[in-house]
PQR file of N, CA, C, O and H, with PARSE charges and radii, in Angstrom:
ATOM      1  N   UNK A   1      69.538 265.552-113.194 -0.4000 1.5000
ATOM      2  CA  UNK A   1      69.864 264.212-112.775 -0.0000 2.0000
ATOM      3  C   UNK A   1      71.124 263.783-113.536  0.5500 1.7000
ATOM      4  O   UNK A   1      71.358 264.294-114.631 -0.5500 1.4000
ATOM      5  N   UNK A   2      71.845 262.981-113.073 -0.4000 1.5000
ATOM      6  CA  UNK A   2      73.466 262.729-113.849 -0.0000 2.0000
ATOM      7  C   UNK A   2      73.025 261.679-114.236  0.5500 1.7000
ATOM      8  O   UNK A   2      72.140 260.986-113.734 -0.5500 1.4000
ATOM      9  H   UNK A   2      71.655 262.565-112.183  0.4000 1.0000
ATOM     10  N   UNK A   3      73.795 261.474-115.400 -0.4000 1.5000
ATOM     11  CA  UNK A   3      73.813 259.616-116.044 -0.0000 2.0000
ATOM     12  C   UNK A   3      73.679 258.661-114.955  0.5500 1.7000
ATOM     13  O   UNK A   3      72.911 257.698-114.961 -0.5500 1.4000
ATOM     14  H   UNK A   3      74.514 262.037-115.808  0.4000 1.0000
ATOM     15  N   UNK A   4      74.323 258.927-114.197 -0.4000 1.5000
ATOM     16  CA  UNK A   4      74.669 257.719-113.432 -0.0000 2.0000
ATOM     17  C   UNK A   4      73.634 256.974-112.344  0.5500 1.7000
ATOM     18  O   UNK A   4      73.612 255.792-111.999 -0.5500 1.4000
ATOM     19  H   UNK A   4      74.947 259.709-114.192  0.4000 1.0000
ATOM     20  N   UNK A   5      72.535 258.420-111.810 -0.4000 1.5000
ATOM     21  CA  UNK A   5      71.144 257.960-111.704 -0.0000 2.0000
ATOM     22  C   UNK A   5      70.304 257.689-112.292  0.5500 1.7000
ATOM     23  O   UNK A   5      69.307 257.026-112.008 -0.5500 1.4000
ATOM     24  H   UNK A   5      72.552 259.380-112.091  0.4000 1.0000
ATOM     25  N   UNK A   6      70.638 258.218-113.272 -0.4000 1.5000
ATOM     26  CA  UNK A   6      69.320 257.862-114.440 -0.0000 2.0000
ATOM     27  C   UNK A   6      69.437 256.128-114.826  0.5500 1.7000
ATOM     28  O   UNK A   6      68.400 255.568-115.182 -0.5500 1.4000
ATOM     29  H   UNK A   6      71.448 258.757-113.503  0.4000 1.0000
ATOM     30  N   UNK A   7      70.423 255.518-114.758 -0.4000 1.5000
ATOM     31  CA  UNK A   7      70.748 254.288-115.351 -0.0000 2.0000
ATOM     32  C   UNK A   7      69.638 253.184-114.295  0.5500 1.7000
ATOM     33  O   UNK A   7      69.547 253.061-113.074 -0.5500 1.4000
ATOM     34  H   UNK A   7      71.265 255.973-114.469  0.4000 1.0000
ATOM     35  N   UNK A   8      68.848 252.455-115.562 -0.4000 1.5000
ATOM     36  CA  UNK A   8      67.860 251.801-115.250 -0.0000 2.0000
ATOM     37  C   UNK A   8      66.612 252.110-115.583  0.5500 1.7000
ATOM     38  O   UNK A   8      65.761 251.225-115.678 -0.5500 1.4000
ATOM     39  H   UNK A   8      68.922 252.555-116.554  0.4000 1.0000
ATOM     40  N   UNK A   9      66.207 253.992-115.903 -0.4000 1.5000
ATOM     41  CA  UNK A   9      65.661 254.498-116.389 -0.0000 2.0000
ATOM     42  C   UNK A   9      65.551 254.850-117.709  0.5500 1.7000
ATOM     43  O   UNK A   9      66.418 254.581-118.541 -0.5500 1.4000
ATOM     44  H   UNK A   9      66.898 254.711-115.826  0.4000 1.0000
ATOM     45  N   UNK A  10      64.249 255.600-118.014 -0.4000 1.5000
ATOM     46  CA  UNK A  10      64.182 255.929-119.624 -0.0000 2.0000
ATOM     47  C   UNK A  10      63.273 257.126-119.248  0.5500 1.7000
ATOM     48  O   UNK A  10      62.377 257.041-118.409 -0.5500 1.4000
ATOM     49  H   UNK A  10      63.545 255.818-117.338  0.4000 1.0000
ATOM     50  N   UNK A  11      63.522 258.035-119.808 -0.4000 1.5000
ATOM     51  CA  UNK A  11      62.609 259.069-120.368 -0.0000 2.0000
ATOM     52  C   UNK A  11      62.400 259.762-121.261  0.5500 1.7000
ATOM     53  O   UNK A  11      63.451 260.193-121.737 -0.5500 1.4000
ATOM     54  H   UNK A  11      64.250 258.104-120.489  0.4000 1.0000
ATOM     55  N   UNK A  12      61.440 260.138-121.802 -0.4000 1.5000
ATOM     56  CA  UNK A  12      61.194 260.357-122.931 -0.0000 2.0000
ATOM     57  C   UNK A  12      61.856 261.606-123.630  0.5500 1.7000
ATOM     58  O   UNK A  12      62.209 261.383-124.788 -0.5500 1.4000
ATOM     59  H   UNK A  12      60.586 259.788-121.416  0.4000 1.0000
ATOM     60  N   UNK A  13      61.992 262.335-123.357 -0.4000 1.5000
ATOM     61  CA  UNK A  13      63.599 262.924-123.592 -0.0000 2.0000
ATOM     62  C   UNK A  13      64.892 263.326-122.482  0.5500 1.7000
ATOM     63  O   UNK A  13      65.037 263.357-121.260 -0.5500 1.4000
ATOM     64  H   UNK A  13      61.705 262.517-122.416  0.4000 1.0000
ATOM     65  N   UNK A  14      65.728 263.612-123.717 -0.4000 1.5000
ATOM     66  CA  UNK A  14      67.493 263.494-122.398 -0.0000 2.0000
ATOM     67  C   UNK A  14      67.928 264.255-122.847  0.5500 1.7000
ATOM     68  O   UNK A  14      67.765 264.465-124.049 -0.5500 1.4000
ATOM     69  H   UNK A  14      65.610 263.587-124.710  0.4000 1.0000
ATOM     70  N   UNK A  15      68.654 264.985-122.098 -0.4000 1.5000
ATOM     71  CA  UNK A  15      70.081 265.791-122.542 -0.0000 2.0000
ATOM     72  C   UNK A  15      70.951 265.616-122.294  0.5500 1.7000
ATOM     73  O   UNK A  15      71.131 265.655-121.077 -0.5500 1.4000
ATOM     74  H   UNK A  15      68.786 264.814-121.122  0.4000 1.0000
ATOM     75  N   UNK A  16      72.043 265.327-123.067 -0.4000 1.5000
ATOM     76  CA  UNK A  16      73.758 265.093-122.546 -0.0000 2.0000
ATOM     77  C   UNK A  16      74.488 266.482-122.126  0.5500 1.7000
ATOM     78  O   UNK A  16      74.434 267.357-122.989 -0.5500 1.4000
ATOM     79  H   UNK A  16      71.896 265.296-124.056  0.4000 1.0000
ATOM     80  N   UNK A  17      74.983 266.719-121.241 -0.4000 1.5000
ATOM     81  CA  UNK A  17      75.634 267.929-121.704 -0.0000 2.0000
ATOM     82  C   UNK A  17      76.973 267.764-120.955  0.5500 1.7000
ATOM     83  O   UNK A  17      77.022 267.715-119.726 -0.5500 1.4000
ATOM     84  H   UNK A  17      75.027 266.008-120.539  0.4000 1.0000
ATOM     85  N   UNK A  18      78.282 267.664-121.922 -0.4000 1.5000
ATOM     86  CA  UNK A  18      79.482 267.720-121.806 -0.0000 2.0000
ATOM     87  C   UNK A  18      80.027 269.102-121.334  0.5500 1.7000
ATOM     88  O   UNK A  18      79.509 270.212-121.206 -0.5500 1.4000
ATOM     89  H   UNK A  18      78.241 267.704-122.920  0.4000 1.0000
ATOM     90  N   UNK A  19      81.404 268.545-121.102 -0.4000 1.5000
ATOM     91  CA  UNK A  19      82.183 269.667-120.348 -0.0000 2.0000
ATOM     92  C   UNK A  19      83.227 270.313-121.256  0.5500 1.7000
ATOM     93  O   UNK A  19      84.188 269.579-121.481 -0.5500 1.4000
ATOM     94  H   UNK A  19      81.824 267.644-121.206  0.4000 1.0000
ATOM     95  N   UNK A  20      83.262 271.608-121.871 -0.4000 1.5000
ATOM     96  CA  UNK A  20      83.815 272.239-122.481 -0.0000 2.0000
ATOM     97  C   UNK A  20      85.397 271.478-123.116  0.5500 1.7000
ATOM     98  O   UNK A  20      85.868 271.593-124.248 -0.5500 1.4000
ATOM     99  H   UNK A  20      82.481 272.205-121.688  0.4000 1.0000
ATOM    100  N   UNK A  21      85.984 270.657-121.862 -0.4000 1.5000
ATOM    101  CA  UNK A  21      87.742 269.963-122.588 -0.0000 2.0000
ATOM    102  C   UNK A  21      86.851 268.662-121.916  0.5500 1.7000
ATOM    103  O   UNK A  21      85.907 268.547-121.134 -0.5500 1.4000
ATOM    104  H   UNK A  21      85.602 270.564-120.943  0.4000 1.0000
ATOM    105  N   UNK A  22      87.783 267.712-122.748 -0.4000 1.5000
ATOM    106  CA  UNK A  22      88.103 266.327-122.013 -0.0000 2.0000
ATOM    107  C   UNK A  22      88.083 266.170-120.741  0.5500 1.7000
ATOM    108  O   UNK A  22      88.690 267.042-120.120 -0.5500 1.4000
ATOM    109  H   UNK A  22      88.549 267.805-123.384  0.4000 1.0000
ATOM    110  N   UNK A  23      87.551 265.283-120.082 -0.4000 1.5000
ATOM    111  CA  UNK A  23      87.977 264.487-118.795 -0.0000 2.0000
ATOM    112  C   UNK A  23      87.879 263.121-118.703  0.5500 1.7000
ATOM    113  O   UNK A  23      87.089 262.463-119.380 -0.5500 1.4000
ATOM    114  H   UNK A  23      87.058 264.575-120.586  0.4000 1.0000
ATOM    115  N   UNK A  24      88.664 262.650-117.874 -0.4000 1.5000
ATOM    116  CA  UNK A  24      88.716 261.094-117.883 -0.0000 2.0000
ATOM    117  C   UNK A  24      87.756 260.408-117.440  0.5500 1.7000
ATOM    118  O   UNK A  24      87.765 259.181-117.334 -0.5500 1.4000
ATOM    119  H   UNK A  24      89.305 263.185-117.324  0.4000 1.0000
ATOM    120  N   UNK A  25      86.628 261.331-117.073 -0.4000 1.5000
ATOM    121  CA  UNK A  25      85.067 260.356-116.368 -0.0000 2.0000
ATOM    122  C   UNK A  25      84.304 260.530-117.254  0.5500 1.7000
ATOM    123  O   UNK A  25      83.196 260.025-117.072 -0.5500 1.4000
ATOM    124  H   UNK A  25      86.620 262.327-117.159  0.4000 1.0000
ATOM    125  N   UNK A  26      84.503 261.235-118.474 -0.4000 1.5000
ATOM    126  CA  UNK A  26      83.654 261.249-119.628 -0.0000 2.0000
ATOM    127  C   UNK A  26      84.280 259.736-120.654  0.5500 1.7000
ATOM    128  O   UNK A  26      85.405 259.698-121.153 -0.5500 1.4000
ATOM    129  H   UNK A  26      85.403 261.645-118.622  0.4000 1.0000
ATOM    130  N   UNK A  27      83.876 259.301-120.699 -0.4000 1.5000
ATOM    131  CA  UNK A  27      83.776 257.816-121.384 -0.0000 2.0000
ATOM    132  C   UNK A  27      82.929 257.622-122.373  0.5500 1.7000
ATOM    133  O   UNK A  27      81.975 258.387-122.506 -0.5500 1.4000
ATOM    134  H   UNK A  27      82.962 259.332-120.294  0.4000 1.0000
ATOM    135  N   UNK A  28      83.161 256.422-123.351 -0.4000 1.5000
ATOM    136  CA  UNK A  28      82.015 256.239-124.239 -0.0000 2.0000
ATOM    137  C   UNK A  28      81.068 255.581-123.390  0.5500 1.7000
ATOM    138  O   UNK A  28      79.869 255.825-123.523 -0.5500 1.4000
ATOM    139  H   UNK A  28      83.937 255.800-123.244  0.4000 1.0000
ATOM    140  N   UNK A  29      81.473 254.790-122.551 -0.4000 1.5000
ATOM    141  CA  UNK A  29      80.435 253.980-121.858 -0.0000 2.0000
ATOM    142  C   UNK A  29      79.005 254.682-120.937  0.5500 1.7000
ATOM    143  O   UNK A  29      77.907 254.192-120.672 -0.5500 1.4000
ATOM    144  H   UNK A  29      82.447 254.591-122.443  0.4000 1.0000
ATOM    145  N   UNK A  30      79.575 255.935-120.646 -0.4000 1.5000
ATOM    146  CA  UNK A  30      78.924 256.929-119.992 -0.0000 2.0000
ATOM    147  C   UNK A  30      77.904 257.397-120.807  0.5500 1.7000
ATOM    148  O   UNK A  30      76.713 257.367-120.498 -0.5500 1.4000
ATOM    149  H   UNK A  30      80.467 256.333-120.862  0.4000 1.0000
ATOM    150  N   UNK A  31      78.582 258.042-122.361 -0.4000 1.5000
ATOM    151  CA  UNK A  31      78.289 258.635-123.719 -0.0000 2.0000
ATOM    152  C   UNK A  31      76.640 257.363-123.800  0.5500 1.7000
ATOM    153  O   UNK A  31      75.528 257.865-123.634 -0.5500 1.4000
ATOM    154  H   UNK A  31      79.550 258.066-122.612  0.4000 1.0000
ATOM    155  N   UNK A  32      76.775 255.823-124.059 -0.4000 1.5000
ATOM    156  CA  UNK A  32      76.417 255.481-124.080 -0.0000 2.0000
ATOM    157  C   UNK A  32      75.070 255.488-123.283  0.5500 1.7000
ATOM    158  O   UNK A  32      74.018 255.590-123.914 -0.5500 1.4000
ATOM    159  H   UNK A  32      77.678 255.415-124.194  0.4000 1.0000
ATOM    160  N   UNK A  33      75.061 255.383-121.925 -0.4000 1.5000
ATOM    161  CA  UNK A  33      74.183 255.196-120.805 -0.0000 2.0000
ATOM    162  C   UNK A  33      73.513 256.352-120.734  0.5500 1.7000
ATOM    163  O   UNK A  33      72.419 256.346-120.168 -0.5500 1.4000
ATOM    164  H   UNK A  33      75.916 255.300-121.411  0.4000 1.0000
ATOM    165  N   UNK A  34      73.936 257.342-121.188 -0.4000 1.5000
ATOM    166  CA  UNK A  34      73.208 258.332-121.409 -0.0000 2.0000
ATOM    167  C   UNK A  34      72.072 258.645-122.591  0.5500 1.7000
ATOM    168  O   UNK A  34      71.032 259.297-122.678 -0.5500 1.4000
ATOM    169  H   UNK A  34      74.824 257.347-121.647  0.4000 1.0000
ATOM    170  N   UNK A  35      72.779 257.904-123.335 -0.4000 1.5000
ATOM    171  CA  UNK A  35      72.090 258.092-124.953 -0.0000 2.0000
ATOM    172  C   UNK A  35      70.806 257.038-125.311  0.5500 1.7000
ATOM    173  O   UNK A  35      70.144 257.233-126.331 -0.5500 1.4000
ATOM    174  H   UNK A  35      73.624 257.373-123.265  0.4000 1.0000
ATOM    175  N   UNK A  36      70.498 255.884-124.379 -0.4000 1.5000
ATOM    176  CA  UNK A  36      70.217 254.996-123.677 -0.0000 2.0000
ATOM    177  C   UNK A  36      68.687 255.607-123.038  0.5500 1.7000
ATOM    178  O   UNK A  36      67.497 255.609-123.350 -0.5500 1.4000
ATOM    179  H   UNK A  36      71.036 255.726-123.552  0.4000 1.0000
ATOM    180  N   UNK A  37      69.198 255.895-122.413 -0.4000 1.5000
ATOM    181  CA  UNK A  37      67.871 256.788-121.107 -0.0000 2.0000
ATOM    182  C   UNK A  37      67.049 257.650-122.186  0.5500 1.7000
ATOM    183  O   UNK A  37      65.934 257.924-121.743 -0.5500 1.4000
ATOM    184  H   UNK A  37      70.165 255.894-122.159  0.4000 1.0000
ATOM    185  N   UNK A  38      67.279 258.149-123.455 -0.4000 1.5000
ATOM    186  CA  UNK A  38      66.012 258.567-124.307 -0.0000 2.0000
ATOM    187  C   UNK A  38      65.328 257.981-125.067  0.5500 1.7000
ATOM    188  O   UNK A  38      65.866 257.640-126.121 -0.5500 1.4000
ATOM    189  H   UNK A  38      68.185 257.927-123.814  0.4000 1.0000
ATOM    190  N   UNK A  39      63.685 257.579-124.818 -0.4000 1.5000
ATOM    191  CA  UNK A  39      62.926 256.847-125.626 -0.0000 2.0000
ATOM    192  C   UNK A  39      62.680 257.668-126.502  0.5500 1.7000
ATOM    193  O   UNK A  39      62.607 256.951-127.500 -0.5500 1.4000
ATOM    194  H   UNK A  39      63.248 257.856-123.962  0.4000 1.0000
ATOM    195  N   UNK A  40      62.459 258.921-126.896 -0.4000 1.5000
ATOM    196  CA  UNK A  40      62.314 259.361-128.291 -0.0000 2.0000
ATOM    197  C   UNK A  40      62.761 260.878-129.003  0.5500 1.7000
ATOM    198  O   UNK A  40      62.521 261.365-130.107 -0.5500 1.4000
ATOM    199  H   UNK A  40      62.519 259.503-126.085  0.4000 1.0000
ATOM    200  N   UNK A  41      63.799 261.537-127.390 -0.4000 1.5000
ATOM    201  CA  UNK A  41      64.855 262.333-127.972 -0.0000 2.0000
ATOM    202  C   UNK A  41      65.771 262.899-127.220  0.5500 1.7000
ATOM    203  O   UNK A  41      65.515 263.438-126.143 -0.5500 1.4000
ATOM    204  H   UNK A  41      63.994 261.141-126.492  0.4000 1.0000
ATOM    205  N   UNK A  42      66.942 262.815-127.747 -0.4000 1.5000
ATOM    206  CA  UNK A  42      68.175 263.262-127.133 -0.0000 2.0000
ATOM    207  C   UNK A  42      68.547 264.719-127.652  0.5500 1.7000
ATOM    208  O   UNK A  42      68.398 265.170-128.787 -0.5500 1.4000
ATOM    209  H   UNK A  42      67.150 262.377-128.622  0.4000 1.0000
ATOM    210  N   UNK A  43      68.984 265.233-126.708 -0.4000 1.5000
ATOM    211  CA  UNK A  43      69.763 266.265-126.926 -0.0000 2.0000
ATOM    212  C   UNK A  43      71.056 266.375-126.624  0.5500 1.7000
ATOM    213  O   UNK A  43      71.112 266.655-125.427 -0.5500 1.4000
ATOM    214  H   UNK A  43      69.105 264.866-125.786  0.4000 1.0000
ATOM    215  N   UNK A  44      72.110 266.304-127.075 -0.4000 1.5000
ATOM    216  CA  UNK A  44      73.529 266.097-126.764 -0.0000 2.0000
ATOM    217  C   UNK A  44      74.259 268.276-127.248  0.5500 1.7000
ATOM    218  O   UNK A  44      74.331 268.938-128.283 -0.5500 1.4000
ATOM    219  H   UNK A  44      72.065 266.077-128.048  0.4000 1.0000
ATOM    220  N   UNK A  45      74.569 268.500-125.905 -0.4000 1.5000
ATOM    221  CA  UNK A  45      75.458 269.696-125.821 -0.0000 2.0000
ATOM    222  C   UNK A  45      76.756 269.441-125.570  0.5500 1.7000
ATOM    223  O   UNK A  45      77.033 269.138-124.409 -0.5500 1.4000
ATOM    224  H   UNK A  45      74.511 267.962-125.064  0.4000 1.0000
ATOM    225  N   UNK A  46      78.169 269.517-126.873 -0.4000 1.5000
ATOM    226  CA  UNK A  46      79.112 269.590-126.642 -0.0000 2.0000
ATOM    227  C   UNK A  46      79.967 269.665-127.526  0.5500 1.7000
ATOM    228  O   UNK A  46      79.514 269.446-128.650 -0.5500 1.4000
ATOM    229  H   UNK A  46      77.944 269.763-127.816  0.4000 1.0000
ATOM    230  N   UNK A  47      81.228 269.929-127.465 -0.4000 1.5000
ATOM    231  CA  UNK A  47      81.948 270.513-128.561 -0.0000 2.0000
ATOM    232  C   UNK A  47      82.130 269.171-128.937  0.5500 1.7000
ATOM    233  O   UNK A  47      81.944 268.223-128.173 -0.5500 1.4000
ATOM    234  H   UNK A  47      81.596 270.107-126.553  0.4000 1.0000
ATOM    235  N   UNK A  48      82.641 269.047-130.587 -0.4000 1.5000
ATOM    236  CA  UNK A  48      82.657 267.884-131.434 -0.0000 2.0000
ATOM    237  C   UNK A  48      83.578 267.319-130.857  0.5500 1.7000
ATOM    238  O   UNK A  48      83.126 266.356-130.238 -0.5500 1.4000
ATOM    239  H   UNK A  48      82.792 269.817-131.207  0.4000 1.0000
ATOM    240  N   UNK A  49      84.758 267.434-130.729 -0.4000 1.5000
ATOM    241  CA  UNK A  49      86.440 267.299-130.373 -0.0000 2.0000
ATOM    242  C   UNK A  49      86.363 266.206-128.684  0.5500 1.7000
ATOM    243  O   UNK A  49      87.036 265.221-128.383 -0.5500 1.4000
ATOM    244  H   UNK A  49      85.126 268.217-131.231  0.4000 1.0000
ATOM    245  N   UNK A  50      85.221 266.950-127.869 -0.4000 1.5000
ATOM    246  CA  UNK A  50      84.920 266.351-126.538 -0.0000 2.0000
ATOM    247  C   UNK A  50      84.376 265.729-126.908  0.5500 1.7000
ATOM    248  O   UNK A  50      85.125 264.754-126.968 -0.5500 1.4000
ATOM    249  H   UNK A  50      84.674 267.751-128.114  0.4000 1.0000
ATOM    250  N   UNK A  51      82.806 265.226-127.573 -0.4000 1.5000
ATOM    251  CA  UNK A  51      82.228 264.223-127.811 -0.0000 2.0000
ATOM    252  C   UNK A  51      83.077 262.964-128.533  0.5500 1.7000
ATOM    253  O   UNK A  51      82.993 261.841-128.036 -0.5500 1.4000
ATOM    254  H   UNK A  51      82.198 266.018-127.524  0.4000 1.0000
ATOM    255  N   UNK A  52      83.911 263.206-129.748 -0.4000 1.5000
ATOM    256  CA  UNK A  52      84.635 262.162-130.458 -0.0000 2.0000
ATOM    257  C   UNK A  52      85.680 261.388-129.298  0.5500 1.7000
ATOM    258  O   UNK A  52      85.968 260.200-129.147 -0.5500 1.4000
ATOM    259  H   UNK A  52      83.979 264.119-130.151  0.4000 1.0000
ATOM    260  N   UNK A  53      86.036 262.444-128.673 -0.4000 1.5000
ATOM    261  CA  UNK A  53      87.326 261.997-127.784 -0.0000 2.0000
ATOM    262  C   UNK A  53      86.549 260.726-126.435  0.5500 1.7000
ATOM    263  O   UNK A  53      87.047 259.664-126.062 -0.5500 1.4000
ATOM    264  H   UNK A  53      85.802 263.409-128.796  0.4000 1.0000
ATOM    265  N   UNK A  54      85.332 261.312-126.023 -0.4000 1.5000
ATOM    266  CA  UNK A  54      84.661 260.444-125.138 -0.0000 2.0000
ATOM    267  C   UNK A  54      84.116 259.315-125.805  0.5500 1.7000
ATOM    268  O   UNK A  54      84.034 258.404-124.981 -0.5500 1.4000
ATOM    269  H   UNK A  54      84.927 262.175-126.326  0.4000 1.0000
ATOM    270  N   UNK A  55      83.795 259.036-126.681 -0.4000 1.5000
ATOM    271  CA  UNK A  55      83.546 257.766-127.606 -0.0000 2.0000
ATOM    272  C   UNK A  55      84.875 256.634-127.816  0.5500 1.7000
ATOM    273  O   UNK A  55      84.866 255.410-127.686 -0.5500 1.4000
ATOM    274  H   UNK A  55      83.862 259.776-127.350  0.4000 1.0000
ATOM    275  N   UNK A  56      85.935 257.511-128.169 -0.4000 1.5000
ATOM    276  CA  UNK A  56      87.108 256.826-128.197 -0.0000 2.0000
ATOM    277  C   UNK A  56      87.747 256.367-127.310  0.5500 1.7000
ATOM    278  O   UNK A  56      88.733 255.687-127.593 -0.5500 1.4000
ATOM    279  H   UNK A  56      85.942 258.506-128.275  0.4000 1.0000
ATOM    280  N   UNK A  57      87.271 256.666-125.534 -0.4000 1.5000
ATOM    281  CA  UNK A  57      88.266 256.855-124.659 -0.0000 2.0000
ATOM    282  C   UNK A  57      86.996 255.505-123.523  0.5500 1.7000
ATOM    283  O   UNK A  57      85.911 255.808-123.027 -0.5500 1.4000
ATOM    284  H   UNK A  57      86.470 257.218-125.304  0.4000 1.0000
ATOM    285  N   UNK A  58      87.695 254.127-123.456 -0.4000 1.5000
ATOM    286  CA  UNK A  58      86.895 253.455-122.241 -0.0000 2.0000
ATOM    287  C   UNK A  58      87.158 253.391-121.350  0.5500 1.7000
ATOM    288  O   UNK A  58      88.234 253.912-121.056 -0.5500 1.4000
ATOM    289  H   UNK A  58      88.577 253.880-123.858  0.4000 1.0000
ATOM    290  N   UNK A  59      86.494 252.818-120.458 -0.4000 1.5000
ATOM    291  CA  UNK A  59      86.982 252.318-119.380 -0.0000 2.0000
ATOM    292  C   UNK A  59      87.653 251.722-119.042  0.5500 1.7000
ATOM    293  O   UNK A  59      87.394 250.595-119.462 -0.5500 1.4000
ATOM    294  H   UNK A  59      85.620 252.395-120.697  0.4000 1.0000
ATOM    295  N   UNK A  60      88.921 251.723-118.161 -0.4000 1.5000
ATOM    296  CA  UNK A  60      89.944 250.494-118.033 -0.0000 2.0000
ATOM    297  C   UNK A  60      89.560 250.003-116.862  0.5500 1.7000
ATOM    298  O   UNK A  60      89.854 250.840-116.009 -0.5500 1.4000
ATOM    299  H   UNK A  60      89.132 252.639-117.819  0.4000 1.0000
ATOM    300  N   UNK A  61      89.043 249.055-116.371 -0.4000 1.5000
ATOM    301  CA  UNK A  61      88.557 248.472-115.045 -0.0000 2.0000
ATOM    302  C   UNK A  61      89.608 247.650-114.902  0.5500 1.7000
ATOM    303  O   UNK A  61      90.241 247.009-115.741 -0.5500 1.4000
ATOM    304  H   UNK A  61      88.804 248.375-117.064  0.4000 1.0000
ATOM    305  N   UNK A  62      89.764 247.784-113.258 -0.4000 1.5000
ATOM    306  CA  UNK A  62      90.862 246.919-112.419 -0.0000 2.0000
ATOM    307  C   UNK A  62      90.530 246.618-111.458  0.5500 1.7000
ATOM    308  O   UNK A  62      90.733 247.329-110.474 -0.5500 1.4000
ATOM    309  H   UNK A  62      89.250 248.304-112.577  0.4000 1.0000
ATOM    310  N   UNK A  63      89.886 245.433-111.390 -0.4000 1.5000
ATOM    311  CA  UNK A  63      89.257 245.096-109.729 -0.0000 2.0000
ATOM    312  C   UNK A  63      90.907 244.282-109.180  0.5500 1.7000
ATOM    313  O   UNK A  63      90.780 244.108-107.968 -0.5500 1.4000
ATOM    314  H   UNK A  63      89.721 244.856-112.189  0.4000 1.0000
ATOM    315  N   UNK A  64      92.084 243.847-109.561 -0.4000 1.5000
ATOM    316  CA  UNK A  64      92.760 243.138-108.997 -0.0000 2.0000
ATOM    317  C   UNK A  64      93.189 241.551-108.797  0.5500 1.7000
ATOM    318  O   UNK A  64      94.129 240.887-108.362 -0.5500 1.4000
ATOM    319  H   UNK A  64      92.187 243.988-110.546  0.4000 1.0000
ATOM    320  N   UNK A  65      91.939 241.387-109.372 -0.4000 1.5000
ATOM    321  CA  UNK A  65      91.582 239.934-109.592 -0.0000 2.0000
ATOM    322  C   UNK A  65      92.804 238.975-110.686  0.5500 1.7000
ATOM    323  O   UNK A  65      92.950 237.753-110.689 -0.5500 1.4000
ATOM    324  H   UNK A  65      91.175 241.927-109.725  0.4000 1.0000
ATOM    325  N   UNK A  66      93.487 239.916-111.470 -0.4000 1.5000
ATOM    326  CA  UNK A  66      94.435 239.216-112.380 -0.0000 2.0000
ATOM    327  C   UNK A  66      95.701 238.955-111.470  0.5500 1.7000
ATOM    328  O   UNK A  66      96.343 237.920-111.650 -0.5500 1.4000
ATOM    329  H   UNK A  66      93.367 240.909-111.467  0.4000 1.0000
ATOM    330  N   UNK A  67      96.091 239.889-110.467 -0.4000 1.5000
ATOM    331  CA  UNK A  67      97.174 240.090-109.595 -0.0000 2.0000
ATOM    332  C   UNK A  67      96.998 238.720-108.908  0.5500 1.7000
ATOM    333  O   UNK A  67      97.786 237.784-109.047 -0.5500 1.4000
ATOM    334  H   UNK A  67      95.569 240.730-110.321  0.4000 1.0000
ATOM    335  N   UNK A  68      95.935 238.700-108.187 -0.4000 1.5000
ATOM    336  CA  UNK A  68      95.876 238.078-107.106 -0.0000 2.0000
ATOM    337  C   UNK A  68      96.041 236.401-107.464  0.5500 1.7000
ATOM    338  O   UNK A  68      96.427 235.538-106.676 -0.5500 1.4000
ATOM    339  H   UNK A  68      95.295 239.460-108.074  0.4000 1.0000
ATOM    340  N   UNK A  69      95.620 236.204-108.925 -0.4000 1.5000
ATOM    341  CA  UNK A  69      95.413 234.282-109.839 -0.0000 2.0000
ATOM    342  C   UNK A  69      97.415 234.726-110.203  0.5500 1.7000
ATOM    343  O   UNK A  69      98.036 233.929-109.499 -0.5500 1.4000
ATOM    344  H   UNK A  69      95.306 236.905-109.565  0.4000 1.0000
ATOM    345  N   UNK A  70      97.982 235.228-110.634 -0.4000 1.5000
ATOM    346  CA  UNK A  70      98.789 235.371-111.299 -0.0000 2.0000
ATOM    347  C   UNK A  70     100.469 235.299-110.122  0.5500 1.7000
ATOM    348  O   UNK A  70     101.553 234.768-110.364 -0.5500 1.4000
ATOM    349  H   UNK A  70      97.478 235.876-111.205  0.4000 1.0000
ATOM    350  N   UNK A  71     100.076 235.950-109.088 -0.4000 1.5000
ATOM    351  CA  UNK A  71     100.684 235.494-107.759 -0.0000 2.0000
ATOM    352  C   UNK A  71     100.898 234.575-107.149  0.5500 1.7000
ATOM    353  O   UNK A  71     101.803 234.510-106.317 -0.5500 1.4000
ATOM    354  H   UNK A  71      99.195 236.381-108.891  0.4000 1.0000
ATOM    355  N   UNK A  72      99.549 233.007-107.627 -0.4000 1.5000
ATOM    356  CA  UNK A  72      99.752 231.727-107.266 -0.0000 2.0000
ATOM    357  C   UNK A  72     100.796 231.010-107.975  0.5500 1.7000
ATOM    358  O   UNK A  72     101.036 229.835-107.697 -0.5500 1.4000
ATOM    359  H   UNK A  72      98.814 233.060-108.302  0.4000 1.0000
TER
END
């Protein structure tokens, strides 16, 4: 199951498992929601370098909404 279904859920254990390099859909926020979904154990698989880098790296959300007030 991916993070992203699991969210809303909990089970009693989780596993993270990262992707060998960086990618830009690995996020802390993700890192988070994942880490989240275990009531009493996680297992996180991934190189240190990918995990630190996904902690450090958020989300930049742009719904447009600044464009559109800022245009008036």
């Amino acid at each position: 199951m991916t993070v992203h279904k699991s969210q809303g859920s909990e089970f009693d254990h989780a596993a993270l498992i990262l992707p060998s390099r960086s990618v830009p859909l690995v996020t802390r926020e993700l890192v988070y929601t994942a880490i989240t979904r275990a009531k009493r154990q996680l297992s996180i698989y991934a190189d240190e370098q990918v995990l630190t880098q996904a902690v450090v790296a958020r989300t930049e959300r742009r719904s447009g909404l600044a464009d559109i007030f800022s245009a008036r």
